[in-house]
mmJSON file of the N, C-alpha and C atoms, coordinates in Angstrom:
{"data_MODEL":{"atom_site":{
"group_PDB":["ATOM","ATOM","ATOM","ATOM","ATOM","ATOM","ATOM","ATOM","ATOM","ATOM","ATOM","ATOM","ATOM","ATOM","ATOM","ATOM","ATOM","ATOM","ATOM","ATOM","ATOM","ATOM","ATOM","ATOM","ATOM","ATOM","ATOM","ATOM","ATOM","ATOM","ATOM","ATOM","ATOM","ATOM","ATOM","ATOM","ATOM","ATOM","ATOM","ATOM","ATOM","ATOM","ATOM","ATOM","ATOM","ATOM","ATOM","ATOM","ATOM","ATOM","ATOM","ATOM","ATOM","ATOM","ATOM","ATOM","ATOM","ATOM","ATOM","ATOM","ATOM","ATOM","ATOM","ATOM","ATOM","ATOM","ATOM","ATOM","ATOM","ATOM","ATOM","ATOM","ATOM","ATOM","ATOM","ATOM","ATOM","ATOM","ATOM","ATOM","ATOM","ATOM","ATOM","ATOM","ATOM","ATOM","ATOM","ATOM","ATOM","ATOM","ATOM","ATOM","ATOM","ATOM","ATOM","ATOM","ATOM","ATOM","ATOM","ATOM","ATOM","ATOM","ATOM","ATOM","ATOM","ATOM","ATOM","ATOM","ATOM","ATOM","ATOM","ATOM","ATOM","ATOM","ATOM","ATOM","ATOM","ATOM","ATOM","ATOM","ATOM","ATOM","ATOM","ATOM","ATOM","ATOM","ATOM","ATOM","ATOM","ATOM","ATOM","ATOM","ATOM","ATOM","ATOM","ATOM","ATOM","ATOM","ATOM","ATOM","ATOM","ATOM","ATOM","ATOM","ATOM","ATOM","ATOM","ATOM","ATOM","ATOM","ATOM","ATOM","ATOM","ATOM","ATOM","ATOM","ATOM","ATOM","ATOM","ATOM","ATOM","ATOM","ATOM","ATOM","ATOM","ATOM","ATOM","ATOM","ATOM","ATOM","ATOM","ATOM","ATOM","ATOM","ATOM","ATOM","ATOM","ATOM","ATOM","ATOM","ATOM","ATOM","ATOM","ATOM","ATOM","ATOM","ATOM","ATOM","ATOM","ATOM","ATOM","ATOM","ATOM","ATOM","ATOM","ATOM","ATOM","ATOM","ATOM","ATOM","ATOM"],
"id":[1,2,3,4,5,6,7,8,9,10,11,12,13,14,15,16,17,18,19,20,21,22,23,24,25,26,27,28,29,30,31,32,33,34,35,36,37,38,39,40,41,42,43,44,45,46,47,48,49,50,51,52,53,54,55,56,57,58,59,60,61,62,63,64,65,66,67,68,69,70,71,72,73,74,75,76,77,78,79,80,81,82,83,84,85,86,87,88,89,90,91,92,93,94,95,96,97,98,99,100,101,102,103,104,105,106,107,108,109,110,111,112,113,114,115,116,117,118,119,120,121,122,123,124,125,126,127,128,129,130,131,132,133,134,135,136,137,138,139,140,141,142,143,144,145,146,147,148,149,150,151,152,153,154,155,156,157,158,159,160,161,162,163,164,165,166,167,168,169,170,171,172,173,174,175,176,177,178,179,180,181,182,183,184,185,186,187,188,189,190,191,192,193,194,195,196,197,198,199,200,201],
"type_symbol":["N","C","C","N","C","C","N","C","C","N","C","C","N","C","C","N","C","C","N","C","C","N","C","C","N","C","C","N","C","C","N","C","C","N","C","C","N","C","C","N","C","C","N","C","C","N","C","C","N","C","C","N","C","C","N","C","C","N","C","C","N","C","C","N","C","C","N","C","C","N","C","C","N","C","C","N","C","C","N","C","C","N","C","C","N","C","C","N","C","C","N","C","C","N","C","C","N","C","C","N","C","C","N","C","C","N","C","C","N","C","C","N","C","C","N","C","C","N","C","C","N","C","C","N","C","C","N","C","C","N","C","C","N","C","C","N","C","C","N","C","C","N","C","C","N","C","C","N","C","C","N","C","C","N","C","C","N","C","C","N","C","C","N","C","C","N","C","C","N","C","C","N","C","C","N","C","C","N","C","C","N","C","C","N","C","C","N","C","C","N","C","C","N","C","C","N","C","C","N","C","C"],
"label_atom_id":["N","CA","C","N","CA","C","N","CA","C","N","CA","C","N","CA","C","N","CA","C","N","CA","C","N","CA","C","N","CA","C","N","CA","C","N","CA","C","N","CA","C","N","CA","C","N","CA","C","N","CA","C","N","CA","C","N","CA","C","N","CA","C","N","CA","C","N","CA","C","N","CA","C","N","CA","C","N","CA","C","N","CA","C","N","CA","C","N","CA","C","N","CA","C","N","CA","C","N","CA","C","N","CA","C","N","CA","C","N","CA","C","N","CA","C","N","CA","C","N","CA","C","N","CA","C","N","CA","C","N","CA","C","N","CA","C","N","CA","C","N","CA","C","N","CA","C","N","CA","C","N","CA","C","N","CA","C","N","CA","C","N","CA","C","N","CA","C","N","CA","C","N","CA","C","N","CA","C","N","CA","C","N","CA","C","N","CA","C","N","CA","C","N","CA","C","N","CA","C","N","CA","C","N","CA","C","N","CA","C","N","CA","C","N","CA","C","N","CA","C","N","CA","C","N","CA","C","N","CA","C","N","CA","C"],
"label_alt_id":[null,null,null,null,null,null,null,null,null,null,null,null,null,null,null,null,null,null,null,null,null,null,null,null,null,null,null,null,null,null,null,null,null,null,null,null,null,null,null,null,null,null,null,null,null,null,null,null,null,null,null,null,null,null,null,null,null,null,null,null,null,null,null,null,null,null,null,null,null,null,null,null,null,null,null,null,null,null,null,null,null,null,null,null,null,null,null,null,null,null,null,null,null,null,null,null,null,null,null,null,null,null,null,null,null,null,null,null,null,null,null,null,null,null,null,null,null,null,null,null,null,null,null,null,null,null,null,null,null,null,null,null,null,null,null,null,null,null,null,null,null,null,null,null,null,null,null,null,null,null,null,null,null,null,null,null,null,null,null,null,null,null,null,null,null,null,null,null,null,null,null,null,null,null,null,null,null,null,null,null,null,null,null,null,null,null,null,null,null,null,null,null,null,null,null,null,null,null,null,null,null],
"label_comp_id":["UNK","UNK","UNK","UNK","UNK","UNK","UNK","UNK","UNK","UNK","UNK","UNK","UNK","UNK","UNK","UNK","UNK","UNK","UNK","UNK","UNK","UNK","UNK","UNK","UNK","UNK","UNK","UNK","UNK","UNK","UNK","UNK","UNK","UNK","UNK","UNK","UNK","UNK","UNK","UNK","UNK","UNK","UNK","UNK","UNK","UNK","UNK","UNK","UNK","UNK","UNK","UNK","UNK","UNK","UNK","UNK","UNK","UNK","UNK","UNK","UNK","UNK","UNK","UNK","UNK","UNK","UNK","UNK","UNK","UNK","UNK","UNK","UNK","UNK","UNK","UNK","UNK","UNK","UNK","UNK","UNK","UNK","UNK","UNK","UNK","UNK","UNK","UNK","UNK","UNK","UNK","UNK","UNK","UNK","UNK","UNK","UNK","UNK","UNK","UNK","UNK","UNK","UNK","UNK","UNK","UNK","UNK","UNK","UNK","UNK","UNK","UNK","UNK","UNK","UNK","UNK","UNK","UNK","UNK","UNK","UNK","UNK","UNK","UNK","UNK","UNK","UNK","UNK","UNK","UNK","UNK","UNK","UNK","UNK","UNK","UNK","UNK","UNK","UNK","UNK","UNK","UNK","UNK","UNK","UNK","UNK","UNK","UNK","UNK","UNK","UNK","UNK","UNK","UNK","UNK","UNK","UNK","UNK","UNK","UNK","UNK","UNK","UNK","UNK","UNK","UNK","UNK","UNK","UNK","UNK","UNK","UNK","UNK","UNK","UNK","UNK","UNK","UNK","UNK","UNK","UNK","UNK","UNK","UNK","UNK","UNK","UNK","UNK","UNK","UNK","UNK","UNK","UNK","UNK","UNK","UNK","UNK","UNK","UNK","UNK","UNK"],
"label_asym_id":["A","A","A","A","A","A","A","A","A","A","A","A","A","A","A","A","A","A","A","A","A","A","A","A","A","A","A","A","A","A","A","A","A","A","A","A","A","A","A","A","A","A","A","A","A","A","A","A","A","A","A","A","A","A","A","A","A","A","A","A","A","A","A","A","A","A","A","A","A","A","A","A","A","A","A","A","A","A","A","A","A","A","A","A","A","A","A","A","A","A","A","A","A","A","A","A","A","A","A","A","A","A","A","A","A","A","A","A","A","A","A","A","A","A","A","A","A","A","A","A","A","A","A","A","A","A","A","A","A","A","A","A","A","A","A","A","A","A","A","A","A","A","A","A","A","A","A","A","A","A","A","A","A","A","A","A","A","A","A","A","A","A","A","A","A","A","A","A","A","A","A","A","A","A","A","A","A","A","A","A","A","A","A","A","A","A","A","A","A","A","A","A","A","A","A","A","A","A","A","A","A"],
"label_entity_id":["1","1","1","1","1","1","1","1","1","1","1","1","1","1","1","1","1","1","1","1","1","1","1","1","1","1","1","1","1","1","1","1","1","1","1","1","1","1","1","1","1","1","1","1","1","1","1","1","1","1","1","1","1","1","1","1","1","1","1","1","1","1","1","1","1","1","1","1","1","1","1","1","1","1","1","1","1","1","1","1","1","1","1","1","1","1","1","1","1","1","1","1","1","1","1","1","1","1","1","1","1","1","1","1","1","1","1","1","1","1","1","1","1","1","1","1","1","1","1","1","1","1","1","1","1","1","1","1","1","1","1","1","1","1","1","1","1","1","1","1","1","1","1","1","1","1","1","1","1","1","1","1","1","1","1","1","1","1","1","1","1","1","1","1","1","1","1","1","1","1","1","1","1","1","1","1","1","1","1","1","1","1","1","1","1","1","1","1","1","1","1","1","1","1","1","1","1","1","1","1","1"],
"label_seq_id":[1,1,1,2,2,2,3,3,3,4,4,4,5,5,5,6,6,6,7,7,7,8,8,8,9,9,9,10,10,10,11,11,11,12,12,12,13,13,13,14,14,14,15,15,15,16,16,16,17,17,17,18,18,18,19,19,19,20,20,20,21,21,21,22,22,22,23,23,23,24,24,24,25,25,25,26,26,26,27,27,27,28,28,28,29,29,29,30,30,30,31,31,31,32,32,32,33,33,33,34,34,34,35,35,35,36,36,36,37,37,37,38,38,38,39,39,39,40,40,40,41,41,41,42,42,42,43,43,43,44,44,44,45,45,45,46,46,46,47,47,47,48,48,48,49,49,49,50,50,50,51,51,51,52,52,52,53,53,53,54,54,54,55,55,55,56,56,56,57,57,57,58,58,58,59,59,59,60,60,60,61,61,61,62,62,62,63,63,63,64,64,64,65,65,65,66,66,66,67,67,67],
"pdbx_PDB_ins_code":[null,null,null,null,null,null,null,null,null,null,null,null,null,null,null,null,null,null,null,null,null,null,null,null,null,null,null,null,null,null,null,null,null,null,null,null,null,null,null,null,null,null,null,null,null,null,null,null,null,null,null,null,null,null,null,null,null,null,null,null,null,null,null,null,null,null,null,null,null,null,null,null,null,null,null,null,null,null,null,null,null,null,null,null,null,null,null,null,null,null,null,null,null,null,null,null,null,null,null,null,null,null,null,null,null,null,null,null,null,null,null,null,null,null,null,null,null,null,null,null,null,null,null,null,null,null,null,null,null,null,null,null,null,null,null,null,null,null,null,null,null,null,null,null,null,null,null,null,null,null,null,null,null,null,null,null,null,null,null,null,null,null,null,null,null,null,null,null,null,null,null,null,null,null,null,null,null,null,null,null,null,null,null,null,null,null,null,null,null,null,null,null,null,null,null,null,null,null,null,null,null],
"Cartn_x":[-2.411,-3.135,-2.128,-2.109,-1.658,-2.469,-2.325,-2.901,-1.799,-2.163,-1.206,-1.152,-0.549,-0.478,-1.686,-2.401,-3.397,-4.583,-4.712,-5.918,-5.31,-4.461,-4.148,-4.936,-4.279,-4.949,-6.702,-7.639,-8.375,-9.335,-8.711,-9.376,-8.993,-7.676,-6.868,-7.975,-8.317,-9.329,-10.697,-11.257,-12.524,-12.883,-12.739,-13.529,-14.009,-13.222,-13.779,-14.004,-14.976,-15.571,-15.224,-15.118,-15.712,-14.03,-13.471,-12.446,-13.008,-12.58,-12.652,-11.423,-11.425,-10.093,-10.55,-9.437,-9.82,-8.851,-9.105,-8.689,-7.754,-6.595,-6.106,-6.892,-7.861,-9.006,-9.498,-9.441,-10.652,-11.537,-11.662,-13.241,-12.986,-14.324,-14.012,-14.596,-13.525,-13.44,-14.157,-14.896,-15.566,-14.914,-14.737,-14.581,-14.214,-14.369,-14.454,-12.684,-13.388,-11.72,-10.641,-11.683,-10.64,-9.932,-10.194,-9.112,-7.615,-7.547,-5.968,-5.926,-5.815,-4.96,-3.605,-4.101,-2.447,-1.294,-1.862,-0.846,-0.95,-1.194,-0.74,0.875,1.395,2.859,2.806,4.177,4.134,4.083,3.925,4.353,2.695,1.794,0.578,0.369,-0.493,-0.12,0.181,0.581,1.322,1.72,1.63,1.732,0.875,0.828,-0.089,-0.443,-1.87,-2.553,-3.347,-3.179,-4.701,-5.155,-6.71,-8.14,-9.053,-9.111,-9.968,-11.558,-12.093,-13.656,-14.223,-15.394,-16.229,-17.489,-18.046,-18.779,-20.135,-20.213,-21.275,-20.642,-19.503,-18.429,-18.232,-18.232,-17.884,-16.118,-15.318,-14.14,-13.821,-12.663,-12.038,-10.944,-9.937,-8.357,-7.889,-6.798,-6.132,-4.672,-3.782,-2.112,-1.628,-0.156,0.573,1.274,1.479,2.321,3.803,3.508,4.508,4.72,5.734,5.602,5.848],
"Cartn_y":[-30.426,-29.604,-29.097,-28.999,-28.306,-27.618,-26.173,-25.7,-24.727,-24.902,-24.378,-22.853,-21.918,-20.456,-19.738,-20.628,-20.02,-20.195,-21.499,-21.856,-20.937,-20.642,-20.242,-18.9,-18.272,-16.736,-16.723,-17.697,-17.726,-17.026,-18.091,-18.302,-16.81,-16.37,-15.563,-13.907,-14.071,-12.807,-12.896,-14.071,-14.218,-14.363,-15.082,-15.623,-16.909,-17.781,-18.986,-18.876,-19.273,-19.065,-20.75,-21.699,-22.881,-23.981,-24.193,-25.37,-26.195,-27.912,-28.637,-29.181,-30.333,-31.115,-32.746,-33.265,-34.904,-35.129,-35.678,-36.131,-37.13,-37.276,-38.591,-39.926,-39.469,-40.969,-41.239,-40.374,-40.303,-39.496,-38.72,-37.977,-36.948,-35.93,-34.8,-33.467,-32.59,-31.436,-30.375,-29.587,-28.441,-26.976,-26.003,-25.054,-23.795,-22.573,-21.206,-21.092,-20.64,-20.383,-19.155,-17.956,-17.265,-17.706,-18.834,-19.904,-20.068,-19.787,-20.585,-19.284,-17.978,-16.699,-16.94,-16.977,-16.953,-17.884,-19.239,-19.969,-19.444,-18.83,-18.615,-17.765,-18.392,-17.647,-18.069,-17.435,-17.697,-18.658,-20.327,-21.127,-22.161,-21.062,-21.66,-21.566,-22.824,-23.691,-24.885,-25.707,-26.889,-27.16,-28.427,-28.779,-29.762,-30.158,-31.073,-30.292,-30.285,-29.506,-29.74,-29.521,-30.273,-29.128,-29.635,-28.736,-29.009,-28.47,-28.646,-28.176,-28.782,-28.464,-28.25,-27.927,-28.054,-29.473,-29.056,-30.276,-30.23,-28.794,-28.271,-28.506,-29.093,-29.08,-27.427,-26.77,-25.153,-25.292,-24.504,-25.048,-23.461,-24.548,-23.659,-22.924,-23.748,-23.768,-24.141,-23.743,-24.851,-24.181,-25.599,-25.308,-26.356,-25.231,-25.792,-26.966,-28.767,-29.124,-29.419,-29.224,-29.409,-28.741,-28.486,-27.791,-28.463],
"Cartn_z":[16.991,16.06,15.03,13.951,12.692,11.961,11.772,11.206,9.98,8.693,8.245,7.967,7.325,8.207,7.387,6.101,5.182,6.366,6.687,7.859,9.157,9.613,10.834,10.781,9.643,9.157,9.304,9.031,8.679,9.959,11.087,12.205,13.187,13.241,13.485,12.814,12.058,11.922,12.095,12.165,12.541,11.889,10.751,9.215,9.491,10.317,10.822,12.077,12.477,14.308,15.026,14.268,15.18,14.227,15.896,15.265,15.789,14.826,15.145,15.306,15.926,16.182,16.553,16.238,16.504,17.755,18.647,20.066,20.026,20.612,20.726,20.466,21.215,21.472,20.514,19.602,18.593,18.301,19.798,19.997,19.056,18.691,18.277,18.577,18.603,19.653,18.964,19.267,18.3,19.652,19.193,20.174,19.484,19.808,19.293,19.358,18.05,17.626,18.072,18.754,18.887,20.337,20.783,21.676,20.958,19.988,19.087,18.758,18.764,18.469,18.795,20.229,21.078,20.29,20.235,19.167,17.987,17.255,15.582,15.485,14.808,14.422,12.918,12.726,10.904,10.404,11.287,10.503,10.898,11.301,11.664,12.799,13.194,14.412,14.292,15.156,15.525,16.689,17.111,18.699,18.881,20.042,20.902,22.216,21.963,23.01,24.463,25.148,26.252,26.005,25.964,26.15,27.321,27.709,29.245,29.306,29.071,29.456,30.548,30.995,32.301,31.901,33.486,33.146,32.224,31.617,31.049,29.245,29.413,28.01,27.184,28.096,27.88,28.119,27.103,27.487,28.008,28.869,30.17,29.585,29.527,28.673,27.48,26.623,25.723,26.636,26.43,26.747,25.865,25.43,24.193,25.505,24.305,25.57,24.848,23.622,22.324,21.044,20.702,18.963,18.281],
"occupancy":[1.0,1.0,1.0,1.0,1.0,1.0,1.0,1.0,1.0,1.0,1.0,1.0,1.0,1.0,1.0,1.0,1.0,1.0,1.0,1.0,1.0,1.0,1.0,1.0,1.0,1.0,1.0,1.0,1.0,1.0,1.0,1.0,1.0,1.0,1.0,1.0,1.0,1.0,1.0,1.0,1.0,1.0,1.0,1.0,1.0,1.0,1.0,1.0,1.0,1.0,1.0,1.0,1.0,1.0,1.0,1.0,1.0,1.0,1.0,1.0,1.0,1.0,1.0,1.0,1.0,1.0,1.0,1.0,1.0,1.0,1.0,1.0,1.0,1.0,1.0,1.0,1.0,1.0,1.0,1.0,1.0,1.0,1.0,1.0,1.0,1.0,1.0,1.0,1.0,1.0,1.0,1.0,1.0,1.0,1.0,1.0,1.0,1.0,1.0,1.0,1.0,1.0,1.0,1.0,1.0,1.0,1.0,1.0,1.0,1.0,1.0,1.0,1.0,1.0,1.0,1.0,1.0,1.0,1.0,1.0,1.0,1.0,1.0,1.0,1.0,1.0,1.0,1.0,1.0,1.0,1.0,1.0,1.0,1.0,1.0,1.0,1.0,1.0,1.0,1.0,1.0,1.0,1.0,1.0,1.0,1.0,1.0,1.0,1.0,1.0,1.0,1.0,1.0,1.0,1.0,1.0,1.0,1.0,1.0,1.0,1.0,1.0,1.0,1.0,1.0,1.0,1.0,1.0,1.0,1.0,1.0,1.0,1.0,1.0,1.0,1.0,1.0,1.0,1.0,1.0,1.0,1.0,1.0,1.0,1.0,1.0,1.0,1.0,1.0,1.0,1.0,1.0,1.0,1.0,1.0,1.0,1.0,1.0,1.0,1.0,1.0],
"B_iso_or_equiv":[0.0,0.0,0.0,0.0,0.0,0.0,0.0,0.0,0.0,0.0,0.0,0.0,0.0,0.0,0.0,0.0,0.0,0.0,0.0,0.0,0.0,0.0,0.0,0.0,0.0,0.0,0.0,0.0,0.0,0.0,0.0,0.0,0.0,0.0,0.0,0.0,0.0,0.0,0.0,0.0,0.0,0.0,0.0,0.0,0.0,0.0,0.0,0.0,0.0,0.0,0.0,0.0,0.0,0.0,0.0,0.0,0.0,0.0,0.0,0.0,0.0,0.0,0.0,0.0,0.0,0.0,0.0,0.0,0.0,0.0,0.0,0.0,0.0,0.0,0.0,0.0,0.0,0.0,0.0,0.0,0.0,0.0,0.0,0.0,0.0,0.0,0.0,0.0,0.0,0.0,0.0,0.0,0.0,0.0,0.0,0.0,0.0,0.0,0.0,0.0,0.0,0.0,0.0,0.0,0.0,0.0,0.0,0.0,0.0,0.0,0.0,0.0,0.0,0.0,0.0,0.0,0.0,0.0,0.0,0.0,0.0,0.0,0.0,0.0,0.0,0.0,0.0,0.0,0.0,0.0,0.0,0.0,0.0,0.0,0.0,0.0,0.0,0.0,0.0,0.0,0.0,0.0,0.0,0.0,0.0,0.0,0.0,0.0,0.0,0.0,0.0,0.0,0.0,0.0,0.0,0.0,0.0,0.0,0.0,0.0,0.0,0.0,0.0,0.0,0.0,0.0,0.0,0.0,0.0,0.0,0.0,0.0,0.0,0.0,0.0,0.0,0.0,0.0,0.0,0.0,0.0,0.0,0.0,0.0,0.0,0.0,0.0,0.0,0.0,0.0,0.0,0.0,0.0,0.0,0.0,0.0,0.0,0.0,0.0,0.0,0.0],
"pdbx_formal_charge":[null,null,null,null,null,null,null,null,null,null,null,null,null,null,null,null,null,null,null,null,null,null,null,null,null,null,null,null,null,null,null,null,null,null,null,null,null,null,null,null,null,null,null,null,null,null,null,null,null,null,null,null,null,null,null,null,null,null,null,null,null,null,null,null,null,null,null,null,null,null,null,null,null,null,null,null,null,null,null,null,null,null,null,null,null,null,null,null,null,null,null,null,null,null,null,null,null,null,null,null,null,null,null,null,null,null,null,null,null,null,null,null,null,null,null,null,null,null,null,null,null,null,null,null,null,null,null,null,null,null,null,null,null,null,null,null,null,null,null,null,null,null,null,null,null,null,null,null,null,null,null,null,null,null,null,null,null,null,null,null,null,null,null,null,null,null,null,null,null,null,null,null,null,null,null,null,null,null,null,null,null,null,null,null,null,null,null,null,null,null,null,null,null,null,null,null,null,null,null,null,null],
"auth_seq_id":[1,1,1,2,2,2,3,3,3,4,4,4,5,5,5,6,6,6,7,7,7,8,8,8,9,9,9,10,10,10,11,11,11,12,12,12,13,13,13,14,14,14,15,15,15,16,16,16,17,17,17,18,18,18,19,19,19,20,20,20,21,21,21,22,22,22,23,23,23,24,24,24,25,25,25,26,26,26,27,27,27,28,28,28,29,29,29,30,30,30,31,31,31,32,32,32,33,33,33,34,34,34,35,35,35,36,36,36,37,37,37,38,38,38,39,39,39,40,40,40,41,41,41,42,42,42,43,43,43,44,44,44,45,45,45,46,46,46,47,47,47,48,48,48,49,49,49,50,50,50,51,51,51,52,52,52,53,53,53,54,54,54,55,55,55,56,56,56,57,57,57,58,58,58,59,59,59,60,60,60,61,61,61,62,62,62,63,63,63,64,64,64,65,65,65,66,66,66,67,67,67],
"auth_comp_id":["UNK","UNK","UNK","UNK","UNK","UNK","UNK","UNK","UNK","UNK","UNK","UNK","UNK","UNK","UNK","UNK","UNK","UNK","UNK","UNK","UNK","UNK","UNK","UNK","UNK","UNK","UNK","UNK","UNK","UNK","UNK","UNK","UNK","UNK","UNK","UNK","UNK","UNK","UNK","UNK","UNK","UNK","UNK","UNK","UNK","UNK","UNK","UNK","UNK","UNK","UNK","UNK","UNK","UNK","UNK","UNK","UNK","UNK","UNK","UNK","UNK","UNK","UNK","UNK","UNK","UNK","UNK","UNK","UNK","UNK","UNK","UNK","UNK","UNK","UNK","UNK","UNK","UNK","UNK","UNK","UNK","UNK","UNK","UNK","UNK","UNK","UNK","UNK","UNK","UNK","UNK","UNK","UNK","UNK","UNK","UNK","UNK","UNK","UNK","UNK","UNK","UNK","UNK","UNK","UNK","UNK","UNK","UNK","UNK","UNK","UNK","UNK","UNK","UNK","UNK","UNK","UNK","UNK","UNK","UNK","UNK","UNK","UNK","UNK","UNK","UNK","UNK","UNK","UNK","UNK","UNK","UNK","UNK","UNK","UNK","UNK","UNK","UNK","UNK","UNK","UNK","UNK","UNK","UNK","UNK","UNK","UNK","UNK","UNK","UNK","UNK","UNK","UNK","UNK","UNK","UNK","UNK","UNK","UNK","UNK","UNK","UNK","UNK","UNK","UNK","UNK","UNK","UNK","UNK","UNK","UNK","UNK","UNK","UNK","UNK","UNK","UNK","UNK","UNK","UNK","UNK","UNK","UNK","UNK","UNK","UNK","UNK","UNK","UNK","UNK","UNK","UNK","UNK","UNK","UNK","UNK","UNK","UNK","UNK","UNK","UNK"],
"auth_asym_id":["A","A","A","A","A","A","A","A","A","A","A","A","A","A","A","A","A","A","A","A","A","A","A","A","A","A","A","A","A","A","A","A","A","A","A","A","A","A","A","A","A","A","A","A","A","A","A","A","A","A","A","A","A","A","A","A","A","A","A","A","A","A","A","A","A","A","A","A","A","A","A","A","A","A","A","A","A","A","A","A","A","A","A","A","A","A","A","A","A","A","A","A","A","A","A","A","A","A","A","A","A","A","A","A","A","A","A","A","A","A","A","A","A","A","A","A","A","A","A","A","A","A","A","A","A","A","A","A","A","A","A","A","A","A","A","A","A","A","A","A","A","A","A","A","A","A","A","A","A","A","A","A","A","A","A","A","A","A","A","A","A","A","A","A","A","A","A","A","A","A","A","A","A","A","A","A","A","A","A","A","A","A","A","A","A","A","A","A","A","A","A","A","A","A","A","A","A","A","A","A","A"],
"auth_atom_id":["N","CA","C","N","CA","C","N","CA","C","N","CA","C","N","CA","C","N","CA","C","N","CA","C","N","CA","C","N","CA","C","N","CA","C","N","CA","C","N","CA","C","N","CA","C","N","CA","C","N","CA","C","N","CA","C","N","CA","C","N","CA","C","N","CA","C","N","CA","C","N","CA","C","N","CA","C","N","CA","C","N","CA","C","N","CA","C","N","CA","C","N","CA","C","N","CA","C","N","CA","C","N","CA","C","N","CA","C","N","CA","C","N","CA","C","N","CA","C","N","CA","C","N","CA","C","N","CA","C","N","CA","C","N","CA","C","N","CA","C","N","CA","C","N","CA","C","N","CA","C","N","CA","C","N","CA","C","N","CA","C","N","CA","C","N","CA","C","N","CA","C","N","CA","C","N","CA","C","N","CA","C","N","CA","C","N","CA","C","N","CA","C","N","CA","C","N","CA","C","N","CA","C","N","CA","C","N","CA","C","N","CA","C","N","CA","C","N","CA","C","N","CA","C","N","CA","C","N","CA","C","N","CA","C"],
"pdbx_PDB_model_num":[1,1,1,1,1,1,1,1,1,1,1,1,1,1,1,1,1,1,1,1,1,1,1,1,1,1,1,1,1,1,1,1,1,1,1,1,1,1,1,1,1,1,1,1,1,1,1,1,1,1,1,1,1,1,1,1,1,1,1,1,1,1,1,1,1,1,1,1,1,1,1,1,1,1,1,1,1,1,1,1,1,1,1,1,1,1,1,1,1,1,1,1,1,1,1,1,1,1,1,1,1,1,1,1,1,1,1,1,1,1,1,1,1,1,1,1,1,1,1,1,1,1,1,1,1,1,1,1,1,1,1,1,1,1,1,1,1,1,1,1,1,1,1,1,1,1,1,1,1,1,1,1,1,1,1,1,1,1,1,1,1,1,1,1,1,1,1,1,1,1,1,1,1,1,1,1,1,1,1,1,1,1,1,1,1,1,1,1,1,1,1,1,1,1,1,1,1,1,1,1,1]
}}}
């Protein structure tokens, strides 16, 4: 995920509710954004993430696995 620190801000106050993301695979990820607080620092976000769903696709987790 990259988000740069104008988009990071965005989500980070609640102006944007819903990230998306594109999957390794391809797939694409929709999920409430105040999930990515914890990652925002000054330079955004950035990394490679796992996201973990249930079987209802309600997500469980995100963990940074890279910056």
């Amino acid at each position: 995920m990259h988000l740069t620190p104008e988009q990071a801000l965005r989500y980070y106050q609640g102006m944007a509710k819903t990230v998306i993301v594109t999957a390794e695979t391809g797939q694409r990820l929709s999920f409430p954004a105040e999930h990515i607080r914890q990652f925002v620092d000054s330079r955004g976000v950035n990394g490679l993430f796992s996201i973990e769903f249930d079987d209802n696709n309600k997500l469980i987790g995100i963990t940074r696995l890279t910056h």
